[in-house]
N, C-alpha and C positions, 0 to 999 in steps of 0.2 A: 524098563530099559530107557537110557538117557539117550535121548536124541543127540547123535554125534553135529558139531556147530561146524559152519564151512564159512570160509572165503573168499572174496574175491584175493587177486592179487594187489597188492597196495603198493601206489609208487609215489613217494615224497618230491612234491618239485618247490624249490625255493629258491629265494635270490636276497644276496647279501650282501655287504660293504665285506672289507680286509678284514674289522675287527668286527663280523656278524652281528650285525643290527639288519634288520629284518623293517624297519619302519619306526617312528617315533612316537610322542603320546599326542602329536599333532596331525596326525597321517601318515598315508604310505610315503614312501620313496620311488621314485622309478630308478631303476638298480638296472635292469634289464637295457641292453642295446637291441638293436633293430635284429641283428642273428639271433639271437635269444630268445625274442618275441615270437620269432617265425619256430623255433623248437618248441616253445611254450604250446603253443596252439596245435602244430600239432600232434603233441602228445594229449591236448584234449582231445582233439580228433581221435585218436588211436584208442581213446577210454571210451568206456561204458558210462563214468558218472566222475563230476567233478566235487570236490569233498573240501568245504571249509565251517569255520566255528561263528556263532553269533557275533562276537566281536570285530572278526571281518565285514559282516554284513553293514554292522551300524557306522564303524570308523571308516569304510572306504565304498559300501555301497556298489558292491563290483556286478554287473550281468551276469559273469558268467558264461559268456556265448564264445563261441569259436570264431575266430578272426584271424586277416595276418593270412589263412591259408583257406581252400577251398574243403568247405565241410563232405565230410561222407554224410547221410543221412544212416538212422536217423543223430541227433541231435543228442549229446554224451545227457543224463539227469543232472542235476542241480540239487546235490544233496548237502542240508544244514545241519549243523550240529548248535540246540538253540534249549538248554536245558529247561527255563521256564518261559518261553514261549514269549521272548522281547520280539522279536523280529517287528521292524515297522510293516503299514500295512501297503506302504505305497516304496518300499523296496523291489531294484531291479529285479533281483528273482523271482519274483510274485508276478511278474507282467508276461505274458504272451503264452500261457502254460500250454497249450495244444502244439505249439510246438519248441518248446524249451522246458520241459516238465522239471518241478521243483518236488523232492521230498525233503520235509522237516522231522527232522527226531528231536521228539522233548520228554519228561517226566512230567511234565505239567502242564496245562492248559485251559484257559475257561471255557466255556461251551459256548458263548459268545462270540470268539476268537476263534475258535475250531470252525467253528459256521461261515464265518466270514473266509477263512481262510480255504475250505474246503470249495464256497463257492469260484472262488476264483480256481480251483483246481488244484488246489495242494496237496499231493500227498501226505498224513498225516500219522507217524506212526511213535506210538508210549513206549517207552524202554526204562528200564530201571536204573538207579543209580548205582556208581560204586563206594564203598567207603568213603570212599575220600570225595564224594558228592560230584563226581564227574560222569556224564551218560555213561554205559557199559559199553566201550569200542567191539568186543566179542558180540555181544549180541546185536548193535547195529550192521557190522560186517556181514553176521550170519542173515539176517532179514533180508540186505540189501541182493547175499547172494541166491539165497531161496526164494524169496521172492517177486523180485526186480530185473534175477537175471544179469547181474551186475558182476562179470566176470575180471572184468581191470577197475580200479578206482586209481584214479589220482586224486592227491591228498595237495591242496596250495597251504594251508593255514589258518589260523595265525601260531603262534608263537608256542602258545598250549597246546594246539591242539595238537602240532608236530612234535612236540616231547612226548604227550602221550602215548601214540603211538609208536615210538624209538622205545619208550620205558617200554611200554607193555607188549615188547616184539612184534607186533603186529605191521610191519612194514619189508617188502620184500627189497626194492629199490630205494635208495636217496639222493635225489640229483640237486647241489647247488651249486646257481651260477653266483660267481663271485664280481660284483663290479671294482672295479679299480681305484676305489676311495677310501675315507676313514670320515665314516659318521662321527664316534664320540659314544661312550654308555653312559652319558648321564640325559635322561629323556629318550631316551635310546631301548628300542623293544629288539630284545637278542633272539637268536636263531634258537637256541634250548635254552629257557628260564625255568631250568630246575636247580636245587641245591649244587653248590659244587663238589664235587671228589675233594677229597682231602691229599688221595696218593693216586697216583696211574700206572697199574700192572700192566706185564704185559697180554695178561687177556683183555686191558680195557681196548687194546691199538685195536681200528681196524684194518681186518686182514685184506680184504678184497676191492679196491679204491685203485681207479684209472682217471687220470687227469690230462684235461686237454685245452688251448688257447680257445679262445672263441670270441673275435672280434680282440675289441682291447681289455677284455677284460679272460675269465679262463672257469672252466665249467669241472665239476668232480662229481664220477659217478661212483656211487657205493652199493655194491651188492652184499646183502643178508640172507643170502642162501635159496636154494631152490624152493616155491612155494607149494608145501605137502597139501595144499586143502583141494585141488583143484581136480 
């Protein structure tokens, strides 16, 4: 009998210019106004485990911690998505694990690495790949909720990783706040960098989208339906 796979609930938070640029090939953006910050945090607060990809770790080096708002304990995990195991070793997540605990999902890594990373307190756990050479978001979801207890995830980024899990339905919430600018796409890292549609039915619209001002800029939430795994 096959082990039935669970999840937590996954909620998409990101921040964007008018024509969704998400950050450049020279860094992040701060996109975010001061109300935005203070929602930001605390919907860490409100999660179990904060959810970004190698790429963020290296290009912007983010903590991770809760700020802006008064934490509940304990402290939401610090979970990477880092398929061969680049993460530098003197990155913010890596530092203060006893009370900021980080888990790393990779396909690979040397025992060198494992060692080192382990002693600092890493959570350390193998998942396989998919086809298309991307960790298995099913099976990191299911681990995180069986094992970890990880009943809410917020998902920040980057740019992959949030397509991913839009393709692969794995997202129950999408909240982006929109800043009141225009980046530019050329150097320009967009909000979904997958293929484009050629046509848009109407089953691509989505259905369930509330939108509201927030500061000078203006925030959209999208709900994908009630989450079955819980």
């Amino acid at each position: 009998m096959i082990e039935e796979l669970l999840r937590p609930k996954v909620v998409i938070n990101v921040a964007c210019s008018l024509d969704g640029i998400i950050a450049t090939n020279k860094g992040p953006l701060d996109l975010s106004n001061e109300e935005d910050w203070s929602r930001v945090h605390t919907l860490r607060n409100n999660s179990d485990a904060i959810l970004v990809g190698i790429n963020t770790i290296i290009n912007d080096n983010p903590g991770l911690k809760v700020k802006h708002v008064k934490l509940t304990p304990p402290h939401p995990y610090r979970v990477i998505l880092d398929s061969c195991a680049r993460i530098p070793l003197d990155a913010k997540v890596l530092q203060e694990q006893a009370t900021f605990p980080t888990i790393l999902f990779t396909s690979e890594i040397t025992k060198s690495k494992s060692l080192v990373l382990k002693e600092k307190g890493v959570s350390i756990e193998i998942v396989n790949k998919t086809e298309k050479g991307f960790l298995d978001l099913g099976m990191i979801l299911d681990i995180l909720y069986k094992k970890y207890n990880i009943k809410k995830l917020m998902v920040e980024g980057g740019g992959k990783v949030v397509a991913s899990f839009i393709t692969y339905k794995l997202v129950d919430e999408l909240i982006i706040f929109y800043a009141p600018t225009f980046v530019g796409s050329i150097d320009g890292i967009p909000l979904f960098p997958v293929k484009a549609k050629e046509t848009i039915s109407a089953h691509d619209r989505i259905q369930n989208l509330d939108c509201k001002k927030m500061g000078d800029g203006f925030l959209i939430k999208i709900q994908y339906g009630e989450n079955k795994c819980q």
